[in-house]
Each structure stands twice: as structure tokens, then as C-alpha cells.
C-alpha positions in Angstrom: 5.0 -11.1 -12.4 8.3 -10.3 -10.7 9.3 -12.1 -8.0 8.3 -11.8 -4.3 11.0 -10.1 -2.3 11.8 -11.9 1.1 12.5 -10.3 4.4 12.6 -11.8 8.1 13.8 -12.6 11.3 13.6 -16.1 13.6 10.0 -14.8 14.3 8.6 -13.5 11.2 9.2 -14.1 7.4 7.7 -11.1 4.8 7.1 -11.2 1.3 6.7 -8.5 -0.6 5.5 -8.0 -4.4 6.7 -5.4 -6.1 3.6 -4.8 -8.3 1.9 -2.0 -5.7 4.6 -2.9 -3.3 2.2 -5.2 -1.6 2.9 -7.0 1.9 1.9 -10.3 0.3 2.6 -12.6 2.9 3.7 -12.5 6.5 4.3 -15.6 8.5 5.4 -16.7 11.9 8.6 -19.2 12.9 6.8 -22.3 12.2 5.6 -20.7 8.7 1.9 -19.9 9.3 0.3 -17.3 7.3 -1.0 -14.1 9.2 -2.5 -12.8 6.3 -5.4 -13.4 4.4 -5.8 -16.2 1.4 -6.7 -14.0 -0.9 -9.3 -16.1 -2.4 -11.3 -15.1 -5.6 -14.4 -15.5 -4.9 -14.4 -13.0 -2.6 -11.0 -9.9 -2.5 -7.4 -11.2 -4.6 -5.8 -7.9 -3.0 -3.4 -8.5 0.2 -2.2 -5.1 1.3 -2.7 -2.6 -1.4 -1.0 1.1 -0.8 -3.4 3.5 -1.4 -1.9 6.7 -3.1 -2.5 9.2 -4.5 -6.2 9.0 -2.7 -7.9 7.0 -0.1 -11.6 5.4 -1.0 -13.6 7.0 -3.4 -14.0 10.8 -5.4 -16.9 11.4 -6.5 -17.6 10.1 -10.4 -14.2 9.2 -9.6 -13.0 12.5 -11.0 -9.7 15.1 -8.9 -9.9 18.4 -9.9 -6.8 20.5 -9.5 -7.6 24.3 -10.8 -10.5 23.8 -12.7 -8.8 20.6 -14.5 -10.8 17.5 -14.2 -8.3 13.9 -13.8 -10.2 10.7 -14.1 -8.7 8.5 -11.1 -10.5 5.2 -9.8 -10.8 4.1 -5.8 -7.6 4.0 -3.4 -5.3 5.9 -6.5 -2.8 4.4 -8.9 -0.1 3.1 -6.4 -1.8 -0.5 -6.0 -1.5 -1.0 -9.5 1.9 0.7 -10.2 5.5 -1.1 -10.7 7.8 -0.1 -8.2 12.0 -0.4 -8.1 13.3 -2.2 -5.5 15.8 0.8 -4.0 17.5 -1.7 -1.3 17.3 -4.8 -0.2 18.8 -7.0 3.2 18.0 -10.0 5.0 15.8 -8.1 7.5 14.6 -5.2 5.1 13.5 -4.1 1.6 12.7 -0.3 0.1 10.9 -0.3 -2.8 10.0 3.3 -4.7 7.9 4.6 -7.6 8.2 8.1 -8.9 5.9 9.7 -11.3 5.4 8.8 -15.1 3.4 9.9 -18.2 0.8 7.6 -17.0 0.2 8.9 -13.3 0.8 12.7 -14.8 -2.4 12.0 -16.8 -4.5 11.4 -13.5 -2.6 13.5 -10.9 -0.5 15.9 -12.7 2.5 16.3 -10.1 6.1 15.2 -9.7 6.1 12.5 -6.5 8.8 10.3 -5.1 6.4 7.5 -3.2 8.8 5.2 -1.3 7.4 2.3 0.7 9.9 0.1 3.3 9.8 -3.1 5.4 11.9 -4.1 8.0 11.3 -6.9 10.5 13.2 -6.9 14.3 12.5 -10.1 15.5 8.6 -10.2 15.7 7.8 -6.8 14.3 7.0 -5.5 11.2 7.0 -2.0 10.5 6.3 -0.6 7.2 7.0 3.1 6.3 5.6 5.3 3.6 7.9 8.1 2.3 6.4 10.7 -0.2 8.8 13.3 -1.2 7.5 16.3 -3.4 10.5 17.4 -6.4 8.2 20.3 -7.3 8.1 24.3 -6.6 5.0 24.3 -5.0 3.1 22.5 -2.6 1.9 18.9 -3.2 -1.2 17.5 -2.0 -1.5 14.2 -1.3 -3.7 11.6 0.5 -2.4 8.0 2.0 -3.6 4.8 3.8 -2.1 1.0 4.4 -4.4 -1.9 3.5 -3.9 -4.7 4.7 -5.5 -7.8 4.9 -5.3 -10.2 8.3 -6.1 -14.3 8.5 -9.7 -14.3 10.0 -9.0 -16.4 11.8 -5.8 -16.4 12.9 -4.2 -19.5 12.4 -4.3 -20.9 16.0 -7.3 -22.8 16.6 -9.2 -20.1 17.5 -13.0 -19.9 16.4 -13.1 -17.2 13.8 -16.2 -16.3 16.0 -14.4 -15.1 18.7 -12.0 -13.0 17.5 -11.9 -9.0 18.5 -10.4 -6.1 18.1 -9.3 -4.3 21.7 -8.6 -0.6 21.1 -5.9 0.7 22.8 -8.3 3.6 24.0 -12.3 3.6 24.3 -13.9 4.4 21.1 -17.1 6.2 22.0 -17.9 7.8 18.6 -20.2 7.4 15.7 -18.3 5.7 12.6 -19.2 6.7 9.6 -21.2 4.7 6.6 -20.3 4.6 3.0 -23.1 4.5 0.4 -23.6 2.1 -2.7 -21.0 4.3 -4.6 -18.2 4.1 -1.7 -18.4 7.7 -0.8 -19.1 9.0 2.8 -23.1 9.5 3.3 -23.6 8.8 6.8 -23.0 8.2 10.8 -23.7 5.2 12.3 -23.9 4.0 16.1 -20.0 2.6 17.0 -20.3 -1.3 17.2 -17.2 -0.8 20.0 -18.3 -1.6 23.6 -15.7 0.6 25.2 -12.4 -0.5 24.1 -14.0 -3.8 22.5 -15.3 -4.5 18.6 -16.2 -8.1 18.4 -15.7 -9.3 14.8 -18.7 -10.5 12.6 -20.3 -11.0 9.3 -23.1 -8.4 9.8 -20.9 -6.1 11.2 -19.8 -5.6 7.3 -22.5 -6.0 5.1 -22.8 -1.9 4.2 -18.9 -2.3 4.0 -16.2 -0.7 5.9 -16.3 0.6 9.6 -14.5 4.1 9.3 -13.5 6.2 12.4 -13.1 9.4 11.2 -11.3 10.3 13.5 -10.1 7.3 15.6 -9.2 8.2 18.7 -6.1 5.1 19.3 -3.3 4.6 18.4 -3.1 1.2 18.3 -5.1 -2.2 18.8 -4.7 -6.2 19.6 -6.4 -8.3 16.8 -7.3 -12.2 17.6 -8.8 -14.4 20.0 -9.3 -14.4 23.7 -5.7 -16.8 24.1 -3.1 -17.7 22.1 -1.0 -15.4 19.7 -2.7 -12.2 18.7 -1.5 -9.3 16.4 -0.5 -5.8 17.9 -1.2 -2.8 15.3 0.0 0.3 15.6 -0.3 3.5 13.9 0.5 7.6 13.8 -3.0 8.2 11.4 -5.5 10.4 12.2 -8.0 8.2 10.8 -9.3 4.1 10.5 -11.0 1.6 8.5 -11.6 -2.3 9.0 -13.1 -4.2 6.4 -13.7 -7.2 5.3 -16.5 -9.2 2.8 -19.3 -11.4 4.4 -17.7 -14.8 4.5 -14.3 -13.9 3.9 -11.4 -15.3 5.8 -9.7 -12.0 6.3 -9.8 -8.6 8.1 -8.3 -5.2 7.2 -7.2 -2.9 9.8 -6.6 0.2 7.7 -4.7 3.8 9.2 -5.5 6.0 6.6 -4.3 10.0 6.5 -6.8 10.5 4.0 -10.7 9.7 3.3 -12.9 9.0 0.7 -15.2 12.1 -0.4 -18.4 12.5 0.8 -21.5 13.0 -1.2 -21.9 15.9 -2.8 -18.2 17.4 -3.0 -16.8 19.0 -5.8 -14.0 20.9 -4.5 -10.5 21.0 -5.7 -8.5 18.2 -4.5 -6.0 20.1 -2.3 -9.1 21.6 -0.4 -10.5 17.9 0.2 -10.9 16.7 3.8 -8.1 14.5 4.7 -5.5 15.8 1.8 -1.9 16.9 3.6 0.0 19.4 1.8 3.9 18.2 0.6 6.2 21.8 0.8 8.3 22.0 -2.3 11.5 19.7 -1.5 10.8 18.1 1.8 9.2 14.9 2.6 6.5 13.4 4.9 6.3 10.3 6.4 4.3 7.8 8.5 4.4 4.7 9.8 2.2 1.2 11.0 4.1 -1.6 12.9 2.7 -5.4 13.4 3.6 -7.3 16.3 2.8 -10.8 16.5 2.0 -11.1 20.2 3.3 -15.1 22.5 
């Protein structure tokens, strides 16, 4: 495994693997970890990238003009070795572009370049996806990553929450046994308020599709808490039953829902890349006094 690259500032130190450039770590001045343990028994991942899809196709299979590509949950990217492009005290780039190996699940050119840079007690992470080709590239994308539950503060992991940063009124949807989108279910949010628990969990993730915020405070009632913000259209939090972790998830993309078996570039939730320009986006932790 390579090593780790290191990032910070007086507030916050970053470590990032370049295997899936994964956020692997993120603690505060007096070296606590913000992120989860990533213990065995229940999730080893930290903050996978998911690219070139988000959740689930159906029988895992993209088609792209009548041409069927096998590609498993959350895409290639997680599992993919990426350069380290730059590197400073206070920020690291690290970029993948496409291979034999992704051509044979996803047959385009890509540039995929992920970057971290921490100003004193925020974090922001930007995703870059550039498209070489002549013609337009379609492409899903979401952040992953995984949050101490509890934060490490003393307070009960009982009584952490999640305040949105608006009211989030709507029906979230449900995935079935095979991770693909089958259903609406009531919103657990009172107003602007999801308090965190097991149950809340065991048919997995909580999707808002769409999510109406921007942004949300994660932790207890006092004490240091974790602002998260976003530009995606869309939202997942997960965690397992009994995990000591959270994932607060923007996602510009979505798993399929059951039954679909259109071409990937017609799928809900798939941007389209012009040939030569580049999209971005963008998520930002703030670790709160």
C-alpha cells in the first residue's frame, strides 16, 4: 500500500490514500479522529469516490449503444490507483485517467481528478472530471464519506443529529435487497431535524432524491460539531446497525431503480461531459468550536 499523503492546518490534519483517493483520516489540533474506525466486522471503507456510477445498475450491467459492460456498485474509482498530481503542506491533487481496465467496463476516455485542501478548520474536497473525447461523456459522481459516531467529545452516540440547513419535508426513497431504488418512504426529518439511530438503518441508506439543502451540522447538542456542505442535487446517509460511523453522502448521480434497462447516458442522475471541457463540484467539512 502506498503511503498516506498528509495535509493540514493548526485545526485540522488529513490523510489521504491514494488507493481510490480516499479521505482516510481527518483529525482535529489535539489529534482526535473525526472519521470513522473502520472496523471489520462491520464497513473497512473510509470515504470511497464513487465514479463512474453511484449505488447500484441493475445485474450490475451499463449499457452504452446496445453494448452491455459488467460494472459492480459505486464504479471503479474506489478501487483504482491514482497519481499524486501536487502536493503542499495545506493541499494534495491526486488524478486517475482511463486504462485498458476501466475501458473494459466504461468504454470512454476520462481525466477524474480529486483535491484536498484544508484553511484552518475546513476541508474541502473537489472532484474534477474532464472528458478528452469527441463526443459527449456521461458520467455519474458522489463523496462517501464516513463520520465518528460518535464524535469524539463525550457526547452520547444517542444524541447525536443531523440539522438540515433547510426543512426536509419529502419522502426518501428505500433501496431493495439488491441496492436498487424500489420505494418511498415517510422522511424520518422532523422539520429541519434527523435524530440518528440504529433502526433508522436497518433497510440501509436514507436517500433524498432530491435534497432540498445545501448543507447540514452533524453531532451532538454541545460541544464541537461538523458543518457539511455541498452543491449536489441529491443525498445519502448511511451507516450499519452498531457501527461507530455515519456517511453523509452528496451524490450527482443515483443508483437505478428496479426495472431499468436503458442506456446509461439516458439514466436518471447521469450529467453529460461536452467534448473537451470539464465539470466540477465540490463538499467542504467544517469542524464547528
Amino acid at each position: 500500500m502506498d503511503k498516506w499523503v498528509t495535509i493540514g492546518s493548526g485545526a485540522l490534519t488529513a490523510a489521504i490514500n491514494p488507493l481510490g483517493a480516499e479521505l482516510s483520516s481527518l483529525k482535529d489540533a489535539a489529534g482526535r479522529e473525526l472519521m470513522t474506525d473502520a472496523d471489520p466486522g462491520f464497513w473497512q471503507g473510509r470515504a470511497p469516490i464513487l465514479f463512474p456510477i453511484v449505488g447500484r445498475l441493475n445485474d450490475d450491467v451499463l449499457w452504452v449503444e446496445d453494448e452491455s459492460y459488467r460494472m459492480e456498485k459505486h464504479g471503479f474509482a474506489r478501487r483504482s490507483q491514482f497519481d499524486l498530481a501536487d502536493v503542499s503542506a495545506s493541499h494534495a491533487i491526486l488524478r486517475m485517467t482511463d486504462t485498458a481496465e476501466t475501458r473494459d467496463q466504461y468504454p470512454f476516455g476520462f481525466l477524474l481528478e480529486i483535491g484536498f485542501a484544508i484553511d484552518g478548520a475546513t476541508l474541502a474536497m473537489t472532484a474534477k472530471i474532464g472528458n478528452p473525447g469527441d463526443d459527449p461523456l456521461p458520467a455519474s459522481f458522489g463523496w462517501h464519506p464516513a463520520f465518528a459516531w460518535p464524535l469524539p467529545y463525550g457526547i452520547a452516540r444517542d444524541a447525536h443529529r443531523i440539522l438540515f440547513d433547510a426543512p426536509e419535508p419529502d419522502p426518501v426513497k428505500g433501496l431493495n435487497q439488491d441496492g436498487l431504488i424500489a420505494d418511498d418512504r415517510t422522511t424520518p426529518v422532523a422539520g429541519d431535524t434527523l435524530m440518528l439511530a440504529d433502526a433508522l438503518f436497518e433497510r440501509d441508506a436514507l436517500i433524498w432524491n432530491p435534497v432540498r439543502s445545501r448543507g447540514l451540522r452533524y453531532g451532538g447538542p454541545s460541544g464541537p460539531q461538523l458543518d457539511i456542505a455541498w452543491d449536489a442535487p441529491r443525498l445519502g446517509i448511511w451507516t450499519k446497525p452498531g457501527a461507530r460511523f455515519v456517511c453523509v453522502e452528496p451524490w450527482h448521480g443515483i443508483a437505478d431503480s428496479v426495472g431499468y434497462q436503458g442506456a446509461f447516458a439516458d439514466k436518471p442522475g447521469v450529467f453529460s461531459i461536452p467534448a473537451g471541457e470539464m465539470w466540477s463540484c465540490e463538499m467542504r467539512v467544517t469542524l464547528t468550536a
